[in-house]
C-alpha positions as a Markdown table, in Angstrom:
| # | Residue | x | y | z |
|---|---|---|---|---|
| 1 | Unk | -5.4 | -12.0 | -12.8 |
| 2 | Unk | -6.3 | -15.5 | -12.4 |
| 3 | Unk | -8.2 | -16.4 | -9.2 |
| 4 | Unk | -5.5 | -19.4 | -8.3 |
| 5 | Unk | -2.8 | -16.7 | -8.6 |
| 6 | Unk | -4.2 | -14.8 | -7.2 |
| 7 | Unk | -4.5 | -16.6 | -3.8 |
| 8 | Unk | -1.4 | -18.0 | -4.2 |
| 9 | Unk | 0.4 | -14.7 | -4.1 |
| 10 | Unk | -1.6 | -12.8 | -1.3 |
| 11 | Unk | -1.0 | -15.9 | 1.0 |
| 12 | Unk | 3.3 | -14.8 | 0.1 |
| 13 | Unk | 2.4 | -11.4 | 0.9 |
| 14 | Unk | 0.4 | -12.0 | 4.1 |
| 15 | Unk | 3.5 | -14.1 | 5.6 |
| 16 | Unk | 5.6 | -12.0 | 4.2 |
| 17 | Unk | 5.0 | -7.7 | 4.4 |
| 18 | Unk | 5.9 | -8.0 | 7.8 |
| 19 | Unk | 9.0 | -9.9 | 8.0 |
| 20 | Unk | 11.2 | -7.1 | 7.8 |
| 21 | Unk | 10.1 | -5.0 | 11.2 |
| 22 | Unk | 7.4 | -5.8 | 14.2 |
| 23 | Unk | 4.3 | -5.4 | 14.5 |
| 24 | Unk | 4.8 | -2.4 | 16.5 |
| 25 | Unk | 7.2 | -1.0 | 14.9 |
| 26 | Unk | 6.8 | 3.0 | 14.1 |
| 27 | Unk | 6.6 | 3.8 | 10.4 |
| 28 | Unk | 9.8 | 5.5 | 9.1 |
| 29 | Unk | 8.5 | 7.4 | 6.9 |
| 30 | Unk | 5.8 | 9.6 | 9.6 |
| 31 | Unk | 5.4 | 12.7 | 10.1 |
| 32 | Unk | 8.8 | 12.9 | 8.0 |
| 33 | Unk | 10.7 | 16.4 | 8.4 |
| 34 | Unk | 12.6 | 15.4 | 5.6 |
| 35 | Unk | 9.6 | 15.8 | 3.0 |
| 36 | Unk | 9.1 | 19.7 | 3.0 |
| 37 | Unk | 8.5 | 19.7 | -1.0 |
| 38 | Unk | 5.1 | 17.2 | -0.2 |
| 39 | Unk | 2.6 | 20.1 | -0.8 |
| 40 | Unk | 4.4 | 21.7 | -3.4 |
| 41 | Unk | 3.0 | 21.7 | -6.9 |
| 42 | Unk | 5.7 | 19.6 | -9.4 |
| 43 | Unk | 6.2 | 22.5 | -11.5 |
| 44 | Unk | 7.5 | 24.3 | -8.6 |
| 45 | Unk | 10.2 | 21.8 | -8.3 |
| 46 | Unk | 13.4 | 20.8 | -9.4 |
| 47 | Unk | 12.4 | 18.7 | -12.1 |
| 48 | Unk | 15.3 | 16.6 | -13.7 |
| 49 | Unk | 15.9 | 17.5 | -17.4 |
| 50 | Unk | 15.8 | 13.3 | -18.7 |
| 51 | Unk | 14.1 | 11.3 | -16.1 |
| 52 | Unk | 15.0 | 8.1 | -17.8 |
| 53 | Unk | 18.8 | 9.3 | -17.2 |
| 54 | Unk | 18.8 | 10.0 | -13.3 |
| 55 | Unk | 21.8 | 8.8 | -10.9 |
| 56 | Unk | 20.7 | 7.4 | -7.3 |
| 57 | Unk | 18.0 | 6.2 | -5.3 |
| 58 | Unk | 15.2 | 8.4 | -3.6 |
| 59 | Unk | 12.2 | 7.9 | -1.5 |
| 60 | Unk | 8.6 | 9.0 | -2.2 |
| 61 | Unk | 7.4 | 10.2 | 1.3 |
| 62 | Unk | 4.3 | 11.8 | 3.0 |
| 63 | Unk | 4.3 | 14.9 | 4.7 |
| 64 | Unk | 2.4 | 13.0 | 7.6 |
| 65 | Unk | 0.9 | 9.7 | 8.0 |
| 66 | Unk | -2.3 | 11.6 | 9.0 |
| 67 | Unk | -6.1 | 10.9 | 8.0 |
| 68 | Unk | -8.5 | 13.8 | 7.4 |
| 69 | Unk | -12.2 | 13.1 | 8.5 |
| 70 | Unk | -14.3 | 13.7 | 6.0 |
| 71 | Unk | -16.8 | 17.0 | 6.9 |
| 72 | Unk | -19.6 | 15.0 | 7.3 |
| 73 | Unk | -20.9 | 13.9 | 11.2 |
| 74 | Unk | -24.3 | 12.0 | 10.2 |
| 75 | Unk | -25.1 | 9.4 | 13.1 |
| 76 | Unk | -24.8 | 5.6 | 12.0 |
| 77 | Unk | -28.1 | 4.5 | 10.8 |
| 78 | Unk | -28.8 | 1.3 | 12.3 |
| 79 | Unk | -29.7 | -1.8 | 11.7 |
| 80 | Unk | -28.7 | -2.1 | 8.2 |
| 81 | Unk | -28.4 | -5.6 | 6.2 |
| 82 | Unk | -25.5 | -5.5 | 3.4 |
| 83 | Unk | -24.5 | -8.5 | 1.2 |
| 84 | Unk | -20.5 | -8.9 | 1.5 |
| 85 | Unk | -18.2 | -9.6 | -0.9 |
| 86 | Unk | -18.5 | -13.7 | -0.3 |
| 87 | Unk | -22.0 | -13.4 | -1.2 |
| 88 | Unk | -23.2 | -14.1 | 2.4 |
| 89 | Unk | -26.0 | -11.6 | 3.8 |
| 90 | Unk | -24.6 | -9.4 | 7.4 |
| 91 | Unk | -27.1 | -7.4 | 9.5 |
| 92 | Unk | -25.3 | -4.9 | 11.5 |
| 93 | Unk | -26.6 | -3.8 | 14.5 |
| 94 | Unk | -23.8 | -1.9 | 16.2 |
| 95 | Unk | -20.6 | -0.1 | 15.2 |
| 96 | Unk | -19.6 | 1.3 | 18.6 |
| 97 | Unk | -16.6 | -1.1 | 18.3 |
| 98 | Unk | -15.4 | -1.3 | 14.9 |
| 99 | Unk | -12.2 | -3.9 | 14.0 |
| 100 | Unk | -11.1 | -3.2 | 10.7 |
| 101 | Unk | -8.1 | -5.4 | 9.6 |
| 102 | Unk | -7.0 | -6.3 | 6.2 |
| 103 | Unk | -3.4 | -6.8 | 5.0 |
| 104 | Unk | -2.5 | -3.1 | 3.5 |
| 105 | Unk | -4.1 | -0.6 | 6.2 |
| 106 | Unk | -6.3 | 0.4 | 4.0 |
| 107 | Unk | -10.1 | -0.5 | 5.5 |
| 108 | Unk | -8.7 | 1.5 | 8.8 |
| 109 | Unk | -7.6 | 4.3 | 6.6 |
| 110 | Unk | -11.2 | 4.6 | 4.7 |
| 111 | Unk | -12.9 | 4.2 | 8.7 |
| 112 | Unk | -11.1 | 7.1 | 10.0 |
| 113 | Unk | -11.6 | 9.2 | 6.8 |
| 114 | Unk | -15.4 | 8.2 | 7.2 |
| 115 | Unk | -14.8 | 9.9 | 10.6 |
| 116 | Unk | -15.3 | 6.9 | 12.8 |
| 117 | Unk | -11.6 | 6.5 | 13.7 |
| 118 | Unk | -12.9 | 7.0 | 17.6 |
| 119 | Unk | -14.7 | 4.0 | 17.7 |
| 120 | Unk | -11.6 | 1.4 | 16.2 |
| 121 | Unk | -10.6 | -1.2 | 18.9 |
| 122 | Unk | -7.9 | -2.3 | 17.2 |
| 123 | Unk | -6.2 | -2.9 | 14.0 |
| 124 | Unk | -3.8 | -4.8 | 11.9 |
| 125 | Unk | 0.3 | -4.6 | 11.5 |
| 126 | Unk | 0.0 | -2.4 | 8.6 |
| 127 | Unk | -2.2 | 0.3 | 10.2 |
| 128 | Unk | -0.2 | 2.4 | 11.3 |
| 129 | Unk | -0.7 | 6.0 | 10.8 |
| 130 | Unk | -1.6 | 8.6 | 13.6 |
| 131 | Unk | -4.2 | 8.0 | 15.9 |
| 132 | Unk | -3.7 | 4.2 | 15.8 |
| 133 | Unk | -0.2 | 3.7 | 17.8 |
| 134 | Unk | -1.6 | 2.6 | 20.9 |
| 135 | Unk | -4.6 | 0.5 | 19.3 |
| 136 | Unk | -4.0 | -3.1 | 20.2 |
| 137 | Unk | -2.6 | -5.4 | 16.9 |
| 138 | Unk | -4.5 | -8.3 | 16.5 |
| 139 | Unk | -2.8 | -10.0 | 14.1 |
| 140 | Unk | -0.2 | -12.6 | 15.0 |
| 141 | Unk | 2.9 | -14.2 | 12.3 |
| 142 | Unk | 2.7 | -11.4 | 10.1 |
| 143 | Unk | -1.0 | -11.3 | 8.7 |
| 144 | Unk | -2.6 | -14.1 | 10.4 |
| 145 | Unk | -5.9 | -13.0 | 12.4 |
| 146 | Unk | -5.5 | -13.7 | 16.1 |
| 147 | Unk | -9.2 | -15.0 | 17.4 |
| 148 | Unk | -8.1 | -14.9 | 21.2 |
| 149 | Unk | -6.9 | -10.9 | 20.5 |
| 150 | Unk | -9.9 | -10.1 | 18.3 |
| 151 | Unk | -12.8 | -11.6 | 20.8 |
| 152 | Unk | -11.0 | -10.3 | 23.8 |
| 153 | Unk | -11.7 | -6.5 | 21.8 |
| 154 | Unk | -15.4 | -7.4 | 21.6 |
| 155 | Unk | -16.2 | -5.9 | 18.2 |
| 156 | Unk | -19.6 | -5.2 | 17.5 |
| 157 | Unk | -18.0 | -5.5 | 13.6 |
| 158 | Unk | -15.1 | -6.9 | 11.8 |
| 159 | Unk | -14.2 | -5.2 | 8.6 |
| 160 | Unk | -11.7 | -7.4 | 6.5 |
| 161 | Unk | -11.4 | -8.5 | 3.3 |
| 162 | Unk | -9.6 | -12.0 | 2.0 |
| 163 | Unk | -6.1 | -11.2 | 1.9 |
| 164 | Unk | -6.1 | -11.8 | 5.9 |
| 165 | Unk | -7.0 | -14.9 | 7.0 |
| 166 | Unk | -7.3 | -17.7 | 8.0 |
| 167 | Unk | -11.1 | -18.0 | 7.1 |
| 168 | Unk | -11.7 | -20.3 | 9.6 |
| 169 | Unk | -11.3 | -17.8 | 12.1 |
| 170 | Unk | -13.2 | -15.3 | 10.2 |
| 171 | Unk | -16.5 | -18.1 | 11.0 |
| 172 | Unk | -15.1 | -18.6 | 14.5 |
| 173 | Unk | -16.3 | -14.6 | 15.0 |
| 174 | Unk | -19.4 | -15.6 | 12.9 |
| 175 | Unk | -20.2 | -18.2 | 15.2 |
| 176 | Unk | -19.6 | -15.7 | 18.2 |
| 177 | Unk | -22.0 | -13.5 | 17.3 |
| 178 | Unk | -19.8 | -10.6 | 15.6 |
| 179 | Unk | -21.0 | -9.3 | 12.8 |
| 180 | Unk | -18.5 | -9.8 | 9.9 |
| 181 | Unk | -18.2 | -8.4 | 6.7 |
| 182 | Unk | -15.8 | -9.3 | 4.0 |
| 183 | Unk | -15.5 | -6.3 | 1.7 |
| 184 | Unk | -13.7 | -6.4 | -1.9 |
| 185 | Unk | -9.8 | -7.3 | -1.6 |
| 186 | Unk | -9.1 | -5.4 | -5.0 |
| 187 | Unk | -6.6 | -2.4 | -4.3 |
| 188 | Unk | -6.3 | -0.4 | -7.1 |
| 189 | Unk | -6.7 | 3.4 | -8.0 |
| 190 | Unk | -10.0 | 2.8 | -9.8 |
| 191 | Unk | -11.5 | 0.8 | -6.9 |
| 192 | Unk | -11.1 | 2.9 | -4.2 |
| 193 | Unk | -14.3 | 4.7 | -4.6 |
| 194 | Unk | -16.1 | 1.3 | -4.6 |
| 195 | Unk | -14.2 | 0.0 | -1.3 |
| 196 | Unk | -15.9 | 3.6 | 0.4 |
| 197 | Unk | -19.5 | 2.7 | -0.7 |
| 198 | Unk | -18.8 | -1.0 | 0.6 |
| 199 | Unk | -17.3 | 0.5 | 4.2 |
| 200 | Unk | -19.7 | 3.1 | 4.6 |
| 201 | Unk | -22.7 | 1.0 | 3.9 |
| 202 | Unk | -21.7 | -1.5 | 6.4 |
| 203 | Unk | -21.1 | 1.3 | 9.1 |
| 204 | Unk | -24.4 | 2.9 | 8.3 |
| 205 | Unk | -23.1 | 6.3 | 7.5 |
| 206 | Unk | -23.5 | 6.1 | 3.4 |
| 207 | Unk | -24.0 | 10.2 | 3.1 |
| 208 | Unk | -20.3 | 10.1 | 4.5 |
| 209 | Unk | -19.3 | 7.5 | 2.1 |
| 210 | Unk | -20.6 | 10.0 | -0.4 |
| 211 | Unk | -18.8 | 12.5 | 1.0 |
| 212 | Unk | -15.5 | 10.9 | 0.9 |
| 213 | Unk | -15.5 | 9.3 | -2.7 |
| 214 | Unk | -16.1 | 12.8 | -4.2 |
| 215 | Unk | -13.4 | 14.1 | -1.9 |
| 216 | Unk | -11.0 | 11.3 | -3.1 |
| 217 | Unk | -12.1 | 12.1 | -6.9 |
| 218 | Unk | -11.5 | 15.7 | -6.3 |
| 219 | Unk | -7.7 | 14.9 | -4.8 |
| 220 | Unk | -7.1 | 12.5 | -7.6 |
| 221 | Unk | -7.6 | 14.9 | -10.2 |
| 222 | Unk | -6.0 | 17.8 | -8.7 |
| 223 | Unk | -2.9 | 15.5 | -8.5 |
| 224 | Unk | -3.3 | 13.8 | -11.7 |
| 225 | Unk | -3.8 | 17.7 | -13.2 |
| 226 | Unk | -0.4 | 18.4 | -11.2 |
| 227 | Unk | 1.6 | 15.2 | -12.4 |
| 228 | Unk | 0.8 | 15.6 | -16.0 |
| 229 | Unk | 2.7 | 18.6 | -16.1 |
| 230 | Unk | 6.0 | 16.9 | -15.5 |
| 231 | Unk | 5.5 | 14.1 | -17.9 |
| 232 | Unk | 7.5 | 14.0 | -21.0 |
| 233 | Unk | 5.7 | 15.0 | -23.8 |
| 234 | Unk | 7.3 | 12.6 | -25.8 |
| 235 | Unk | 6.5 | 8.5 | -24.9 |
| 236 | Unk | 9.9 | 7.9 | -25.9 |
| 237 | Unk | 11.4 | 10.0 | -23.0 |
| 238 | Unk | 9.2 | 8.7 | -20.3 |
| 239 | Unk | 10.9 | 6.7 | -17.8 |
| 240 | Unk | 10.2 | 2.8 | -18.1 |
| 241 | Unk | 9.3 | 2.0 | -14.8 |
| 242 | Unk | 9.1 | -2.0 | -12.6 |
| 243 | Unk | 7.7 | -2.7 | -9.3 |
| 244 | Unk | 9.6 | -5.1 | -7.0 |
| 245 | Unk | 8.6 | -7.3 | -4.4 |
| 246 | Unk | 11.5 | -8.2 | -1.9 |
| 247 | Unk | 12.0 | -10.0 | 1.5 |
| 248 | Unk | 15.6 | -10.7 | 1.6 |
| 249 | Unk | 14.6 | -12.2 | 5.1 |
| 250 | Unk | 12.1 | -14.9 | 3.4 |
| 251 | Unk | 13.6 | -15.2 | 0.1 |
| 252 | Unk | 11.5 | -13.4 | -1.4 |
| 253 | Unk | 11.5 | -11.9 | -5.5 |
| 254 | Unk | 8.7 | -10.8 | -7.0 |
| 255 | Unk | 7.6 | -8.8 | -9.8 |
| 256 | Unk | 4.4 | -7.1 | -10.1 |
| 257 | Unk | 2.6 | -6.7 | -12.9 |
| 258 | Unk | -0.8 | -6.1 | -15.0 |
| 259 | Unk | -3.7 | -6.1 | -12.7 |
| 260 | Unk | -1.4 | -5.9 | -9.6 |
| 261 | Unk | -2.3 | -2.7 | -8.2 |
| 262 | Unk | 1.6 | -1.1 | -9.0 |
| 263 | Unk | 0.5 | -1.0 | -12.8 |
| 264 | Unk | -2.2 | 1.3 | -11.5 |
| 265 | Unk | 0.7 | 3.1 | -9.7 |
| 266 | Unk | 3.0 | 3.2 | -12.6 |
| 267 | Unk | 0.1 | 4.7 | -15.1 |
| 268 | Unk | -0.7 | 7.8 | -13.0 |
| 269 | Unk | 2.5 | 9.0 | -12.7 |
| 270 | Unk | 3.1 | 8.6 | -16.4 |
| 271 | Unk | 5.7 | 5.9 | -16.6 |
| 272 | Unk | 5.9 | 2.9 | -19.0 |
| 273 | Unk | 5.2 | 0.0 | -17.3 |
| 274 | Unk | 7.5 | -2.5 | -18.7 |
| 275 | Unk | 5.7 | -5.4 | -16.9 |
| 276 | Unk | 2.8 | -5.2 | -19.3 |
| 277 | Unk | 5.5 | -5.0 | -22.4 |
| 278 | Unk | 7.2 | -7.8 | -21.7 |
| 279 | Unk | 3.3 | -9.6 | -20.9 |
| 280 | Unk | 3.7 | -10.2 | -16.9 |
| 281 | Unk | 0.4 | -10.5 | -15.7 |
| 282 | Unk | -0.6 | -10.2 | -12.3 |
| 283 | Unk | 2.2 | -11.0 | -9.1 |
| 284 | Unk | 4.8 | -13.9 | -9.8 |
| 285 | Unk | 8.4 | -14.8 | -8.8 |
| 286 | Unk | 11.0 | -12.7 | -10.5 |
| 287 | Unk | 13.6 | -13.9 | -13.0 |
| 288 | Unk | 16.8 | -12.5 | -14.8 |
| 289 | Unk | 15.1 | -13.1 | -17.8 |
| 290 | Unk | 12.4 | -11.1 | -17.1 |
| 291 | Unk | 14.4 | -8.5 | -15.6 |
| 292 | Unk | 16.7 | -7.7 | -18.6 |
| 293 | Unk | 14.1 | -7.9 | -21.2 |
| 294 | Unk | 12.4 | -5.5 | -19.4 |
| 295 | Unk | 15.3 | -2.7 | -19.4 |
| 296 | Unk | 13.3 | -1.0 | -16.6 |
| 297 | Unk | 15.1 | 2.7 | -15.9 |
| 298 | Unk | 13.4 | 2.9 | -12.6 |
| 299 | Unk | 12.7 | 0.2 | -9.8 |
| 300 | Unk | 9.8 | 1.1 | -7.7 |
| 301 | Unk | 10.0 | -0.9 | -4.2 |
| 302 | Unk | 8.6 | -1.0 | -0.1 |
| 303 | Unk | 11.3 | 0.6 | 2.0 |
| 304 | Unk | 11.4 | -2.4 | 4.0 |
| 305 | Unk | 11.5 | -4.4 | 1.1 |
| 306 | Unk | 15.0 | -2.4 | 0.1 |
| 307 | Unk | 16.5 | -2.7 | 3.9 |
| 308 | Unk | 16.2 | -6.1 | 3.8 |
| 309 | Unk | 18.7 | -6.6 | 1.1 |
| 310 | Unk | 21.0 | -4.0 | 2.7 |
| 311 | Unk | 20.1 | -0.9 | 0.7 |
| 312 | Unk | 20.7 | -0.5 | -3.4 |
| 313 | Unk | 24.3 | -2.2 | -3.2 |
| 314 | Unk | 22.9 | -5.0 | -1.6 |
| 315 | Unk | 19.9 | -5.4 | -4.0 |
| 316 | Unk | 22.1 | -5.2 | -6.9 |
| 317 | Unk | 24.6 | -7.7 | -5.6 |
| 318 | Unk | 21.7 | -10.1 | -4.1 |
| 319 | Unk | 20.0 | -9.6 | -8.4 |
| 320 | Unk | 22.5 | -9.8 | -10.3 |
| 321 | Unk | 20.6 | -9.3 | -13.3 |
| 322 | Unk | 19.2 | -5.6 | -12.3 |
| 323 | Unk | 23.0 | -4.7 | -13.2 |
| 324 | Unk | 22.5 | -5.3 | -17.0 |
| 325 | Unk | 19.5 | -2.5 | -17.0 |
| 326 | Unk | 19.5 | 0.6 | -17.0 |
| 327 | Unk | 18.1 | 0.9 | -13.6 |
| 328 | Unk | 21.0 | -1.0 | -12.1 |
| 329 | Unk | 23.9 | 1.0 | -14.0 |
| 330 | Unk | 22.5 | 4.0 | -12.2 |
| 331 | Unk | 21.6 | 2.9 | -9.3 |
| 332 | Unk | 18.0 | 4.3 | -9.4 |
| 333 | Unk | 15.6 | 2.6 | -7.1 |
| 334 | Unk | 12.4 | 4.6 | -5.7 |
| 335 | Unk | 11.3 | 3.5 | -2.5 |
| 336 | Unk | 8.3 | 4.4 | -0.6 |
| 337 | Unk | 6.8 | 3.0 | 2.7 |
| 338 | Unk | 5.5 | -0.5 | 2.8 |
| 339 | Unk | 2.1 | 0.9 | 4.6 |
| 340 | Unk | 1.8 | 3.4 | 1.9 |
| 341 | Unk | 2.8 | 2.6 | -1.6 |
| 342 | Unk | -0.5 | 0.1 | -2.3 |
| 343 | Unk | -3.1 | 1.5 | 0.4 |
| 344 | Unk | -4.8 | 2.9 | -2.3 |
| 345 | Unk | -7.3 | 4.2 | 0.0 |
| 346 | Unk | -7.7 | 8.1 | 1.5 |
| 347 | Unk | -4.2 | 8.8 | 0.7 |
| 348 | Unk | -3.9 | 7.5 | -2.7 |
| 349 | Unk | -3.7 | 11.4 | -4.3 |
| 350 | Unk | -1.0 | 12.1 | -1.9 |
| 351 | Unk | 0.8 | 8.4 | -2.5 |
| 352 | Unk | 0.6 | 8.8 | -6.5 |
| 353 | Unk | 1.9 | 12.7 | -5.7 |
| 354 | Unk | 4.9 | 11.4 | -3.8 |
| 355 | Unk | 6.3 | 8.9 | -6.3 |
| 356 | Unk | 6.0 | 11.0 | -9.5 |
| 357 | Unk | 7.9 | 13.6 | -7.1 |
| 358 | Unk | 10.4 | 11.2 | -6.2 |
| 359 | Unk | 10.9 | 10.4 | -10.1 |
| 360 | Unk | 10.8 | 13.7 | -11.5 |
| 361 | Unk | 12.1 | 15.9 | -8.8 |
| 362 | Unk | 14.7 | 13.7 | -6.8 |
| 363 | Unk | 16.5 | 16.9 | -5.7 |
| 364 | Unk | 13.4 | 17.4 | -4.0 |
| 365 | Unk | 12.9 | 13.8 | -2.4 |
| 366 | Unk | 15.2 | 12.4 | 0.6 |
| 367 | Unk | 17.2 | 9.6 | 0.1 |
| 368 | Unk | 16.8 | 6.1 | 1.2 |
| 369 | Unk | 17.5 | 5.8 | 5.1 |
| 370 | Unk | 21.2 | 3.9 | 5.1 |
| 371 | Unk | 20.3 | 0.1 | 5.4 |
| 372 | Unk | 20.9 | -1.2 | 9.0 |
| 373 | Unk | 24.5 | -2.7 | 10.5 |
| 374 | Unk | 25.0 | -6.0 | 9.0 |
| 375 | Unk | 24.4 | -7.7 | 12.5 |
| 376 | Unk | 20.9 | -5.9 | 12.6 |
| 377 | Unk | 19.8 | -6.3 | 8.8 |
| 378 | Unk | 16.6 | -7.8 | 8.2 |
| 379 | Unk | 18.0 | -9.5 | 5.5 |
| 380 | Unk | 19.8 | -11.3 | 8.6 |
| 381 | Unk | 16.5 | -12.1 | 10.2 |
| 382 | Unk | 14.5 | -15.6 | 9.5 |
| 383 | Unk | 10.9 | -15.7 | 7.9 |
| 384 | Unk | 8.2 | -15.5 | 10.1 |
């Protein structure tokens, strides 16, 4: 994806992801009681006979928004120097106070899974899985890094990468003696290893780094080994499958597509991602157009993105164009939690496991919580 896009679209997001629910707010989807197929192979499911040809929504959830520590305990070794992802050279001398903050909840996730989750001071409005409800949020607006919050935590290291800003305030901890590190912003399935390394280098704990990226490749494969088994055999019966971006709130329609992080999604579960037929590269503003030559049978969205439309009625009636595709005719939107569905982090096996159980089992996936009262809707609610 081009570097100009690029920024462009993660500086939407930032102002954006949150514009639907508070900082605070308790993620819907944990610890969900409603998800009692989560562990269960796919083959042991109710698997839909044509899932190109399902009726109605459903939601690919997590038994639990915990993150396993990785069976390693090896002391920090410290001092170590790394060279960050902007090039600039970091010694880090300390990691008794870690602050790791970036706009998905992903470096958190990887620091707990490194088994340092005891030593985070605070976090961002995306972290939110357990063990990090009473951790002060730092960031202010949506995504915007809050100096005052973040030097009042005196971190011995910030962990961030650039789709959380501003920079200026990343130097502003420079200059006040934190040790910063900005690691790769790329979120994708195939990175996720490299984004370990980075972390645990910086922390001084690299045979736990170790440790975690063969865990994570040992996860991936079992659910990749599970998910293929539910694929069509045939291409032509495999559903054709669209990510969309929406904040009803903010007036906000995108569509995501190659190098995005939901083609990555899209490929693991088997789908054809319709995006890269019709040539949509990276993340860019959605038109009918694009949406009916696309003919996607399935619409992959955040579950706050969905609410703030007012549920599948209301993104239908608010798109006109979704009508005209096959998606839209039956109604068949997969949701999944905004601080889940692109973490691509420690959870990714389990996050790829959900939605290709939420598009070939639906019997066995919840449905969409009903959309609020149109008085409460964040639909209703202004931008941040």
């Amino acid at each position: 994806m081009r570097l100009s896009a690029r920024i462009a679209t993660l500086a939407i997001l930032a102002l954006t992801l949150t514009a639907c629910a508070p900082a605070d707010a308790p993620d819907a989807q944990r610890d969900d009681p409603a998800c009692p197929a989560a562990t269960s192979a796919l083959v042991e499911l109710d698997l839909a006979p044509d899932p190109r040809a399902v009726e109605g929504p459903s939601t690919a959830c997590l038994s639990s928004s915990a993150i396993s520590p990785v069976d390693d305990d090896t002391d920090p070794d410290l001092p170590v120097d790394v060279t960050d992802a902007e090039g600039r050279s970091v010694e880090i001398s300390a990691v008794d106070r870690i602050l790791p903050i970036d706009i998905s909840g992903t470096i958190a996730a990887t620091v707990f899974a490194l088994g340092l989750g005891d030593r985070v001071v605070g976090r961002d409005s995306s972290t939110d899985f357990t063990g990090t409800e009473d951790l002060p949020v730092v960031t202010a607006s949506g995504h915007t890094l809050n100096a005052e919050a973040i030097l009042g935590l005196a971190p011995d290291i910030v962990l961030t990468d650039t789709t959380i800003g501003p920079k200026e305030v990343r130097q502003q901890l420079r200059d006040a003696g934190i040790a910063v590190v900005v690691v790769s912003s790329e979120r994708r399935l195939d990175t996720a290893d490299d984004l370990v390394t980075e972390i645990a280098r910086a922390l001084g704990v690299p045979s736990r780094g170790a440790a975690l990226v063969s865990r994570q490749a040992a996860e991936l494969t079992a659910a990749l080994e599970d998910i293929e088994a539910a694929i069509p055999v045939d291409a032509t019966d495999r559903p054709r499958m669209l990510f969309l971006y929406v904040r009803g709130s903010a007036n906000v329609y995108y569509l995501f597509g190659e190098d995005s992080g939901a083609d990555s999604l899209i490929d693991a579960v088997g789908g054809v991602d319709v995006a890269e037929e019709i040539g949509w590269v990276g993340m860019k503003p959605l038109t009918a157009e694009a949406l009916i030559a696309a003919q996607p049978d399935v619409l992959v969205m955040m579950t706050d993105g969905l609410a703030s439309v007012g549920g599948v009625d209301g993104l239908i009636a608010t798109i006109p164009a979704i009508a005209q595709t096959p998606a839209g005719e039956n109604r068949r939107v997969v949701d999944m939690a905004d601080s889940q569905i692109l973490s691509f982090g420690p959870r990714s096996a389990e996050i790829i496991h959900a939605l290709a159980r939420a598009v070939y089992a639906p019997a066995d996936s919840p449905a969409p919580a009903d959309p609020p009262a149109d008085g409460d809707s964040p639909a209703a609610s202004p931008a941040p």
